[in-house]
N, C-alpha and C positions, 0 to 999 in steps of 0.2 A: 622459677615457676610462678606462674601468677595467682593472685590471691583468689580462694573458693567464694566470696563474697563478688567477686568480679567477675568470674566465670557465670556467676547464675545469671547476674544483670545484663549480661553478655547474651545469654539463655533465651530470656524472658522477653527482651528485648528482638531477639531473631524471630520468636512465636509470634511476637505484636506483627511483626512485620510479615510471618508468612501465611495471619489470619486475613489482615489486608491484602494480601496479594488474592488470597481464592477469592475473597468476593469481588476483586475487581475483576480477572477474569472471568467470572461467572457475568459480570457486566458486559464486557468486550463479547463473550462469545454471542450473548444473548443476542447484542446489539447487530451482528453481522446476520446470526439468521434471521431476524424482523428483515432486516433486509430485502432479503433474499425472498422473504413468505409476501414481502409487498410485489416482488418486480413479478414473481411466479402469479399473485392472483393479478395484477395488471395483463400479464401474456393471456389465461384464462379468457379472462375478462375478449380480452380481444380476437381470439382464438373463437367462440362463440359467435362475438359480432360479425366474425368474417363466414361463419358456419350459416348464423343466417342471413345473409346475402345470396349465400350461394344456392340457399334452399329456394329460395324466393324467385330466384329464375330459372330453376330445373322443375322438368317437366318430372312430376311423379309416377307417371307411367312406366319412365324408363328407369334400367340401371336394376341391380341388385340390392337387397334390404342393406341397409350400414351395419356394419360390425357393431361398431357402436354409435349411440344413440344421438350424439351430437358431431361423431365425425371420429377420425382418428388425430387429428392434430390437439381439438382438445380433451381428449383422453390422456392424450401424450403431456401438455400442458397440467393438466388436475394432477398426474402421476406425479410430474416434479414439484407441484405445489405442496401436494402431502407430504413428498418427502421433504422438503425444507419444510414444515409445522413440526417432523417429528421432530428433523432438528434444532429447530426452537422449542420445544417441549425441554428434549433434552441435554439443552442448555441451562436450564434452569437448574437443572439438578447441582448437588454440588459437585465440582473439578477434581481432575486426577489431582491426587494431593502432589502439592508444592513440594522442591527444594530447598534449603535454604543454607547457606554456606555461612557458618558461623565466625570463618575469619576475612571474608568479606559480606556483609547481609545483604550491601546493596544489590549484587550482583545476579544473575537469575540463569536458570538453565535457556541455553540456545541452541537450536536446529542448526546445524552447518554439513556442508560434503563430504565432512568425513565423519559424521554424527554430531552428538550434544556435548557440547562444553558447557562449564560453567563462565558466564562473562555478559557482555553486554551488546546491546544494539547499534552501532554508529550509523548515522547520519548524515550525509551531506548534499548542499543542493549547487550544482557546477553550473555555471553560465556556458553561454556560446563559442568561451575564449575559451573554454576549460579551468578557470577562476573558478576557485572554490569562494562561493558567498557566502553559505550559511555553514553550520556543523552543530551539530548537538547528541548527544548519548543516551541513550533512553535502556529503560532493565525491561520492555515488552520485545518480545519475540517474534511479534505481530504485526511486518508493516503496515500493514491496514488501518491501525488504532494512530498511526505516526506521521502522515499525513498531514492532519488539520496542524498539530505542534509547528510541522516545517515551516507552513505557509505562515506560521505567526510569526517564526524566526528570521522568514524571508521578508515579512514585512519589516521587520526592526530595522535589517539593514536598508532598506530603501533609502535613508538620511544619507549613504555612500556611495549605493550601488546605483541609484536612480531605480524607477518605478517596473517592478516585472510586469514581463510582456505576457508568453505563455508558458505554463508550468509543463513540463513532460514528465508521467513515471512511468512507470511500468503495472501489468498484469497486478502482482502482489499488494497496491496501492488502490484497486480498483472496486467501489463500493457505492451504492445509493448515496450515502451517507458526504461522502466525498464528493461525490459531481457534482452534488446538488450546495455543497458548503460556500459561505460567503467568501471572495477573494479573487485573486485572476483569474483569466482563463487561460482551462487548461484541457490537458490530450492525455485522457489515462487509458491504456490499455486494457479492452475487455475480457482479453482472453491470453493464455501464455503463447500462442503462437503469434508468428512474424505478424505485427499487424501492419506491415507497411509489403504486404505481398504483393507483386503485384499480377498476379493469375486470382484475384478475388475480384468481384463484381464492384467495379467504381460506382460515386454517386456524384453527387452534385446538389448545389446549393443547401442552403441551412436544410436538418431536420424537418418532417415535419410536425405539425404542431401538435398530433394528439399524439405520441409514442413518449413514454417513459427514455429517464436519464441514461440507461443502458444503451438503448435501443437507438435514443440521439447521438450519444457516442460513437457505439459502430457506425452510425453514419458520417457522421464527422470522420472519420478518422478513415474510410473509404474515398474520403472526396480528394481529388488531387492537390490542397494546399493541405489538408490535415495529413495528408503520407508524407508532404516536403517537410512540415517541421517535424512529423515525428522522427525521423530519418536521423533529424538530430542527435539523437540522444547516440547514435552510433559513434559519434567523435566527442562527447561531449562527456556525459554519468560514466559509459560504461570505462572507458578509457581512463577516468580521472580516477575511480578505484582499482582498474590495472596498474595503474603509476603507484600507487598508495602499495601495495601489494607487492608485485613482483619488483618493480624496479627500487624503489625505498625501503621494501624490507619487511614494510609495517603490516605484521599477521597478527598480532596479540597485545594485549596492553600490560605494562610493567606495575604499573600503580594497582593500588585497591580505596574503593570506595566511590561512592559515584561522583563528588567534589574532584578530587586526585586524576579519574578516569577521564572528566571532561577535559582539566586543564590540559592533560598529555593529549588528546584528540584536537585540541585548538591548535595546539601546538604545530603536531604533524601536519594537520591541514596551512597552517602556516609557512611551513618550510616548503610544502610542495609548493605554493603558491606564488614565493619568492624564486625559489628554482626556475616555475617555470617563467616569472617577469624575464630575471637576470637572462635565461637563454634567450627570450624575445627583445630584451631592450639593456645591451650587458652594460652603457651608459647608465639609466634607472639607477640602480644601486649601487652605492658609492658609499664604501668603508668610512668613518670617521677618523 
């Protein structure tokens, strides 16, 4: 049994750690609805501007009084404004309290398909070839917050990899905060559906210059070269953690601690990576 003087410090130590976790979540959430209360009063913003246009060349004689006073699109706009303020408001508050697993600390409750485990985040960022280049572990639950971290990971390897082109993620990565971040360019998805549909209204050419990072986005990502690379990520991310998964095996980590958790994650991304050379070039790798 282990000694009562060890168990408290063990203790004292898990509370240090699950006081810094509410306020950093309390940071993260905050940081996601600012967000959200900027792009909302940008639409406003613009929602108005287009309201008065339209006032400016309609004859006042005709038509029925407005519903509302500036139109229905920005009533509709103001509505989702408020609601992103309330929840930046209550954001600030303090956070559903924290878990904290005393015989691993590092560790943190996770969202998954069959509910909440206690464990961690993996990471990884797959190239063209399905080469895993980066990988890293993180105790946030939050894609959204994990983003900037990759792109600094993906920078490190650059000394190896050569220089990234464009970054693809997904919906779950998708933030002000992110499009607008120093680093490659990149195709993040706005919304969880297909963005590469192709029964949605195409565009062309850059953005234009007055619409918000959102807003340039969806445009990008309508135009016929932003659906081809997005298209990518179909043979690319999604596949390279089906390999990880069903064909490898790899659903849980054996280790504790966030040191122990990395190295086994290097690891596995390792072995897939050599698997997959050797079935492409079974010369490459050669036993000693």
């Amino acid at each position: 049994m282990g000694h009562p003087a060890g168990r408290a410090a063990r203790l004292r130590a898990a509370l240090d750690q699950l006081n810094q976790r509410q306020s950093r979540r309390r940071r993260d959430h905050l940081e996601v609805w600012t967000d959200r209360v900027a792009y909302w009063e940008g639409r406003v913003a613009d929602e108005r501007a287009g309201w008065a246009r339209r006032q400016a060349t309609k004859d006042p004689r005709l038509g029925m009084p407005p519903r509302h006073p500036e139109g229905v699109r920005v009533a509709r706009a103001q509505a989702r404004l408020e609601a992103a303020r309330a929840k930046a408001a209550a954001a600030t508050e303090a956070a559903r309290p924290a878990q904290v697993n005393v015989t691993d600390p590092d560790s943190r409750l996770m969202p998954t398909a069959n509910g909440w485990v206690q464990g961690y985040n993996a990471q990884a960022a797959i190239n063209e070839t399905g080469i895993i280049v980066a990988a890293e572990v993180f105790d946030h639950p939050n894609d959204i917050e994990l983003f900037r971290p990759m792109l600094a990971a993906l920078a490190d390897t650059e000394t190896v990899t050569g220089p990234v082109g464009v970054v693809l993620a997904d919906a779950g990565y998708c933030s002000v905060a992110n499009l607008t971040a120093p680093g490659p360019t990149r195709l993040i998805a706005t919304t969880n559906a297909k963005a590469t549909r192709t029964d949605r209204p195409a565009t062309s050419g850059p953005p234009p210059a007055d619409v918000g990072p959102l807003d340039a986005m969806r445009h990008t990502l309508a135009t016929p070269e932003g659906r081809r690379l997005y298209k990518q990520r179909s043979w690319t991310a999604e596949p390279g953690f089906g390999n990880l998964k069903s064909n490898l095996g790899f659903t849980r980590f054996s280790r504790r601690g966030h040191p122990a958790v990395q190295a086994e994650w290097h690891l596995i991304c390792a072995v897939a990576n050599l698997l997959k050379l050797h079935r492409w070039y079974p010369g490459a790798i050669r036993l000693a």
